[in-house]
NUNUTI-597529 format. One record per residue (C-alpha): x, y, z. Coordinates in steps of 0.1 Angstrom, whole numbers, plus 5000, padded with zeros to 4 digits. Each point is the difference from the previous one (the first is absolute). Layout:
BEGIN
XYZ/...
***
This chain:
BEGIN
514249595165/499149804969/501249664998/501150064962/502850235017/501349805026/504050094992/499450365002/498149955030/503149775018/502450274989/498050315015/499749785035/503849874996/500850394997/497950125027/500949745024/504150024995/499650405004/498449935035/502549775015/502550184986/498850365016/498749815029/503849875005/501450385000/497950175018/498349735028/498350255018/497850094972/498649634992/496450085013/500150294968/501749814974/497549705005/496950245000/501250174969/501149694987/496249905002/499050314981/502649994979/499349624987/496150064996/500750324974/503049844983/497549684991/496950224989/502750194974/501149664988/497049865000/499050294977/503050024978/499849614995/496350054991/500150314974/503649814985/497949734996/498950164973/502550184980/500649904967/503049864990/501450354998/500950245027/499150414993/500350295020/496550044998/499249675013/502350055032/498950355008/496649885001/500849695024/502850195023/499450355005/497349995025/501549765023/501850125030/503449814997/503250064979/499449774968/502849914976/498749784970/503049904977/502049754972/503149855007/501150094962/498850385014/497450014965/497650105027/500550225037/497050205015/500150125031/497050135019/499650395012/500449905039/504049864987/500550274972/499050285029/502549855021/502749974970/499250344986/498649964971/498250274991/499249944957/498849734982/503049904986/503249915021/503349734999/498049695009/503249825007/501950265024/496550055019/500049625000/503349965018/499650315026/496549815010/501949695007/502950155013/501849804972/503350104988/499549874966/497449764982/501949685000/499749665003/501249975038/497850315007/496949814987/500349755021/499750215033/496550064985/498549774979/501249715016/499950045039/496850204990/501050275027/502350305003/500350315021/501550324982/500750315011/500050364978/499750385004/497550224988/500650364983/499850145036/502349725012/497749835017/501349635009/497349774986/500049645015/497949714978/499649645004/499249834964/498249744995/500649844963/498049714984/499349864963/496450094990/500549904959/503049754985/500450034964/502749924971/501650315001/500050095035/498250035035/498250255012/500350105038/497850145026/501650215023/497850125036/502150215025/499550055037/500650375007/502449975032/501250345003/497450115025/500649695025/503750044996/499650375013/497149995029/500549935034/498249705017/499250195031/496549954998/497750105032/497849694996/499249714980/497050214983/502450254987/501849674982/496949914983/499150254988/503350124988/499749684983/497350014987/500950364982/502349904983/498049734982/497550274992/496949754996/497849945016/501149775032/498449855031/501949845029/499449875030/502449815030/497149945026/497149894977/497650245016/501350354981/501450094965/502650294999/499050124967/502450194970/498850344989/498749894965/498049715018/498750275024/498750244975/498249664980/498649895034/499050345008/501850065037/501450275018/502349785021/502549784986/498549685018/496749835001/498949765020/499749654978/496449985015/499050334986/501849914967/498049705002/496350195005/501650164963/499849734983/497249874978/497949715022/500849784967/503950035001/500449985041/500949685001/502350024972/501650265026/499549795032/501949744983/502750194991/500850155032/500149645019/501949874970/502850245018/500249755025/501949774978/503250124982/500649974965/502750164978/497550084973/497850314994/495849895001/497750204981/496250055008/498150284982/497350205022/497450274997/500950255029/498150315010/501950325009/498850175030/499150284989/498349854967/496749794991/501149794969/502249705003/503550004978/501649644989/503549985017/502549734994/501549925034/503349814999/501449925030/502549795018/501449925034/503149985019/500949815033/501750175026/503149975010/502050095034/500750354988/496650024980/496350035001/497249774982/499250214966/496949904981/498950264973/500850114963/498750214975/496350144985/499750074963/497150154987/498649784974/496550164994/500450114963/501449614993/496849895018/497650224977/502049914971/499649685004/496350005009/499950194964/501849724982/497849735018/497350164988/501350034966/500649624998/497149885019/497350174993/497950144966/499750355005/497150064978/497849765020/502050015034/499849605000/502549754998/502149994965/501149694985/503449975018/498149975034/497549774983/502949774990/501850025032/497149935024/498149784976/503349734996/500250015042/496449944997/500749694976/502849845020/497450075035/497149834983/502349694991/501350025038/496750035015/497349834977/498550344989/498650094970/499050314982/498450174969/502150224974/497750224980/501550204977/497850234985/500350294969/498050274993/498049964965/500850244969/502150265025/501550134972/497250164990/499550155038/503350224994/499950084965/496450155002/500150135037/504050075002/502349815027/498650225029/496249824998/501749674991/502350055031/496650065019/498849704986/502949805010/500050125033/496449945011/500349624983/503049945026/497350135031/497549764987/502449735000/501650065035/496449965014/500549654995/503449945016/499749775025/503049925027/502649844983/499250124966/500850294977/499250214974/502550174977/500450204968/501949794979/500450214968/498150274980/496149855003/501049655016/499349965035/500449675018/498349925034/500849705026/497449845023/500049695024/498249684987/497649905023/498949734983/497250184979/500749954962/497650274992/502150295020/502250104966/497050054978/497650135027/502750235006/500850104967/496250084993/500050215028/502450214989/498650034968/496850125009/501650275026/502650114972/496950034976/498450265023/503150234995/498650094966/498250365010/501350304991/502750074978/499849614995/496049994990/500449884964/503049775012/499149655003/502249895035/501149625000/502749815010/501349634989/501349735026/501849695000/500749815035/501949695006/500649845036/504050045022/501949685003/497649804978/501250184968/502950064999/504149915013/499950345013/498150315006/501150174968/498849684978/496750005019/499650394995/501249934961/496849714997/497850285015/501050254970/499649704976/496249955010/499950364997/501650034968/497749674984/496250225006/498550274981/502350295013/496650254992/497449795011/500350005042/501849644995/500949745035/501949744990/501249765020/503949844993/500049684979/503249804987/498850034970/499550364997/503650044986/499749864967/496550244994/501850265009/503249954978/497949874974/499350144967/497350235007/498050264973/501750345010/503449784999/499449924963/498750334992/503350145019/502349784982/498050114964/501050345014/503449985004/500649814966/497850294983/502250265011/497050105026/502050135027/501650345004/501750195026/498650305020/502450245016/499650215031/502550265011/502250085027/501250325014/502850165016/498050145030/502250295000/500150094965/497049884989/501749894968/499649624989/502949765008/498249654990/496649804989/498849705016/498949774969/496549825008/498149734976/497350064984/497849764978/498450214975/497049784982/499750054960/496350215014/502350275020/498849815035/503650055021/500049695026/502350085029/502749765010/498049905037/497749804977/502549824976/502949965020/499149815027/498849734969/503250064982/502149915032/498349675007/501349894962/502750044978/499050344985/501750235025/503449914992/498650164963/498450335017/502950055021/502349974967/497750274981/499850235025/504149955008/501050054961/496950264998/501550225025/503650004987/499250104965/497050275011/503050175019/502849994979/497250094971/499350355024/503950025003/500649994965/496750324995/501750215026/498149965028/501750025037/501649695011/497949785025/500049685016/497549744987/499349785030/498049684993/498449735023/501049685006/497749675013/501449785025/500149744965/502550204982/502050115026/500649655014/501749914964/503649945000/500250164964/498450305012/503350215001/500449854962/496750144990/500450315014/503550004981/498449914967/496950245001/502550325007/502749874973/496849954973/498850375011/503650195001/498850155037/502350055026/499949815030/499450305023/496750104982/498249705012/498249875035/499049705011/497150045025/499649725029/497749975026/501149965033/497849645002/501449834967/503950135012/499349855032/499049694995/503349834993/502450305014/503349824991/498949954963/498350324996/503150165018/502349814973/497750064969/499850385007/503850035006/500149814961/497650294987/502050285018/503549904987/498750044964/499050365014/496149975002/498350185032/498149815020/496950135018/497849885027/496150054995/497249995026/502650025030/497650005029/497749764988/501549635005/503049935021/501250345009/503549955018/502250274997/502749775009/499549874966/500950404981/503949835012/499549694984/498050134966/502650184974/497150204991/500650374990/496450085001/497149985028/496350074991/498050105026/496549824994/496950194995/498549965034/502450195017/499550244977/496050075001/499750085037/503550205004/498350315001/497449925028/501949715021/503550085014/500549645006/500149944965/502150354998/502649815024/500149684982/500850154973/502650315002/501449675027/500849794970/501250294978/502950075029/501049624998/499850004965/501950334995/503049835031/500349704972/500150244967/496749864988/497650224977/496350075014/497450044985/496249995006/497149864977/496550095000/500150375002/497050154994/500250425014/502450235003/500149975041/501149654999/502550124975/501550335025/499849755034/502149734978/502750244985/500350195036/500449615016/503249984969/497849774982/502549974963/496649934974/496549984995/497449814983/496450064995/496850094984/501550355009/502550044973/497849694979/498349684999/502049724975/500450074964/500349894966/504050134984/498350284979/498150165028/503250025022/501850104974/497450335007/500649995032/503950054994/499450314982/497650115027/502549925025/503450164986/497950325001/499649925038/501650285030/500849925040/
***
């Protein structure tokens, strides 16, 4: 049981234990069953709190039928959740069966007092059950049947207005009525054992398991015991001693459950399944036996999930190598080891020259076969205790162990040069294949792994991006690089001649196919008609003080362009913008915002601000705090690339986002690699449980677009519907696409 619920979990054992002294007491000659089922009885009781504390954990602040049917109804106990004001009773089917409810609406208060066995709800009457946290009530059913039910009541949320309560009942009626004339103890355990209805093991002699019917059927027998030997032979080689040690852990008594999760093979099966095993044991007594045993939960679907998700936030799927987040994760332990141990190693990060030009004239499938084969060439170098990773789009970043040869960076960088260079045959002949590099050396240069990497990207960063430039990390590369440079006063010239303009591509209601939104891109548009793409200018702009006046352009831009199509008729649509980790880190960024929709007349809802996972992640509490500012003036908020940086879905709690973009590189492949598939209709499910939006960029064919509606993807966004736009050519696409049929 989770430590986070340790009063529920005091209450269910208080409960349980009371109710066995106090049968034990009546009926003496029936101790040896009570304790068995007591065992039972205690092991299902925690796994339903353990599960109710986990899916209440995260309710909103609200309480709905919906939201109670979904956590209740499959569980196999009576289940009363209610408010002490009575704003709020739901009762499970197992207790509305028993009650006789039969419609969906009933008198919540009568139904509560005849469950309780309450004649009226007051004061004194509360007390019975929310205070002593137990209480055993007795009804009829519509065929007058006498019902017997132990409650056990405890506070799962406290607010202003009132508490909420979490009911669990035992179901008594059936050990009230049956006759403890068993033959032998067998018959006991496995009575027991059915009426926990898991799966349960138990043993008394630690050489044999008497084994419930559900646990028989998962373990594949035909007797209901197995010898533990035999059980043992069943489980993986990897996980025996897991097992070994839980069986001789019986041998000293504790009053709390263990856990140990094992891949077990049924006997009549060749795959292994993941089973939680939680088990306890009890000491004998004078009138009892040793038990040692508990209860098997199949947990293989949490296992695969999870080996999905570690996939997702470990590794790049388009080049099956590490992604940044591993990069970061190893590469600091890596850091703090080299300090400890008097290592050293090389950081090469390394980009791919002009790739732009790889996708735009090739499309994303070459430049994803591009990408791919530059991450083979660099794992051939990988050496033990090094790494190579994706790190975003083109950058790749690759760690080796210093052996003392200063040479090793550059030799290696050439290396990989020449091999990348022989890549251009094919569909790739009149390419010219070439990659920059910039290296700098772990501890020397840097506090931490993430400054050295950042020194790496500055060496990088202060060659000739398209000339196959090595650089090695200087001090005083950062003020070359933050300097004034030619293309930065050409860029500023730019923006003070009115140079820039937005682009807009659109997005689609995948099961409409009508347009609900643009995404608004730059675009520097020279005086000659040459249109510069924002890869090559922002990157300049960000290292000075000119992207604080592109981001205010394409913010005010956006605002008027939409309200402009508003006012001409056209359908409503969000305009969602991007923000750089420099803007958004501004305190006065909820003021701009403010001031750019006031100056425009839009409303609020009719504009996104796009993120990437990377730039919200990087200071979580701020970002967390500056996104809550945007969406209390009513803004959406959208999270771009997902997949490509950090990837924790733990984080889709944290974010107020109302929008997930699935990145391209799921996208390409979804056709042809059911990983990929997975991943993605994975993250759709989790998005879809939080009431976050999908939707997928980089959609190129109409098979992408049929997998990703049938997977309940919400939107789409691709070359398939069209590639970014100035305003007057979507406004031609809005009369093409109001003509538009599903």
């Amino acid at each position: 049981m989770k430590s986070g619920n340790p009063l529920a979990a005091a209450i269910v054992i208080a409960l349980s234990t009371a109710l066995v002294v106090f049968y034990a007491f009546l009926r003496p000659e029936q101790t040896v069953a009570i304790i068995i089922i007591y065992l039972a009885t205690i092991i299902a009781l925690s796994f339903i709190v353990y599960f109710i504390s986990k899916m209440y954990g995260k309710l909103k602040t609200s309480i709905d039928a919906e939201d109670f049917a979904e956590i209740t109804e499959s569980l196999n106990t009576e289940i009363i959740v209610w408010c002490d004001d009575f704003s709020f009773v739901a009762m499970n089917t197992r207790i509305r069966d028993l009650l006789g409810i039969t419609g969906s609406k009933y008198d919540e208060k009568e139904m509560l007092k005849k469950a309780f066995e309450l004649p009226d709800l007051t004061d004194e009457s509360f007390k019975k059950i929310t205070e002593t946290g137990s209480h055993e009530a007795h009804f009829l059913t519509n065929e007058d049947k006498l019902i017997t039910i132990a409650w056990s009541t405890s506070v799962i949320k406290k607010r202003k207005k009132n508490c909420v309560y979490l009911s669990t009942g035992f179901n008594l009626t059936e050990i009230k009525n049956m006759q403890v004339n068993l033959d032998n103890a067998n018959d006991f355990f496995n009575t027991a054992m059915d009426l926990a209805e898991i799966g349960v093991i138990m043993s008394t002699d630690r050489k044999k398991f008497i084994v419930s019917s559900i646990a028989m059927e998962a373990l594949g027998l035909t007797t209901s015991s197995i010898d533990i030997g035999t059980l043992r032979t069943q489980i993986h080689p990897n996980d025996r001693i897991q097992f070994d040690r839980a069986v001789k852990s019986g041998d000293s008594y504790s009053s709390e459950v263990q856990n140990v999760e094992l891949r077990i093979k049924s006997l009549n099966g060749s795959a292994y399944r993941w089973y939680s095993f939680r088990y306890k044991s009890i000491e004998s007594t004078g009138n009892t036996l040793v038990l040692f045993g508990g209860a098997l939960l199949d947990i293989t679907q949490e296992h695969e999930k999870d080996i999905l998700i570690e996939r997702l936030a470990y590794i790049d799927e388009v080049t099956e190598i590490a992604n940044r987040n591993k990069l970061m994760d190893i590469g600091q332990k890596t850091y703090e080891c080299s300090q400890l141990l008097n290592y050293s190693y090389w950081i090469i990060v390394l980009d791919i020259d002009r790739f732009h030009i790889i996708n735009d004239t090739c499309g994303y499938s070459n430049g994803n076969y591009i990408l791919k084969n530059f991450a083979h060439i660099l794992y051939k170098f990988v050496t033990p205790g090094g790494l190579a990773a994706r790190i975003s789009g083109d950058n790749f970043a690759l760690v080796l162990r210093d052996y003392g040869d200063d040479e090793l960076p550059i030799r290696t960088a050439k290396t990989i040069q020449d091999e990348f260079a022989k890549l251009a045959v094919d569909d790739f002949a009149a390419i010219s294949l070439s990659c920059s590099a910039g290296f700098s050396k772990l501890p020397d240069d840097g506090n931490s792994f993430l400054d050295v990497m950042e020194h790496a990207e500055f060496a990088l960063k202060s060659g000739d991006a398209n000339n196959s430039s090595i650089y090695g990390y200087e001090p005083s590369m950062h003020d070359s690089i933050i300097g004034n440079t030619e293309l930065e006063k050409a860029l500023a010239l730019a923006i003070e001649h009115n140079e820039l303009q937005l682009y807009y591509q659109p997005k689609i209601d995948l099961k409409t196919g009508k347009i609900i939104g643009v995404e608004a891109l730059i675009r520097w548009i020279k005086p000659d008609g040459t249109v510069i793409k924002p890869d090559s200018f922002v990157p300049i702009a960000e290292s000075s003080h000119l992207i604080g006046k592109i981001s205010e352009f394409v913010l005010n831009e956006g605002c008027r362009q939409n309200k402009l199509w508003q006012k001409m008729g056209y359908p409503n649509i969000v305009m969602s913008i991007n923000f750089t980790s420099t803007d958004f880190y501004q305190n006065d960024l909820k003021d701009k915002v403010l001031d750019a929709l006031a100056m425009s007349g839009l409303d609020p809802q009719w504009l996104e601000v796009e993120l990437t996972e990377t730039l919200a992640l990087s200071d979580i509490d701020f970002a967390v705090a500056q996104m809550n500012k945007l969406r209390d003036l009513g803004v959406k908020l959208a999270m771009d690339d997902f997949g490509t940086g950090y990837s924790s879905l733990s984080y889709l709690q944290i974010l107020p986002i109302t929008l997930l973009k699935l990145d391209r590189s799921f996208i390409t492949d979804i056709q042809h690699d059911n990983i990929a598939y997975e991943i993605v209709s994975a993250v759709i499910r989790i998005a879809k449980s939080k009431r976050i939006e999908t939707i997928a960029e980089g959609i190129e064919n109409t098979g992408q677009e049929d997998i990703l509606r049938q997977a309940g993807c919400d939107y789409g966004q691709g070359y398939l519907y069209g590639k970014p736009m100035p305003a007057s050519k979507l406004e031609e696409f809005f009369e093409k696409n109001a003509e538009v049929h599903y």
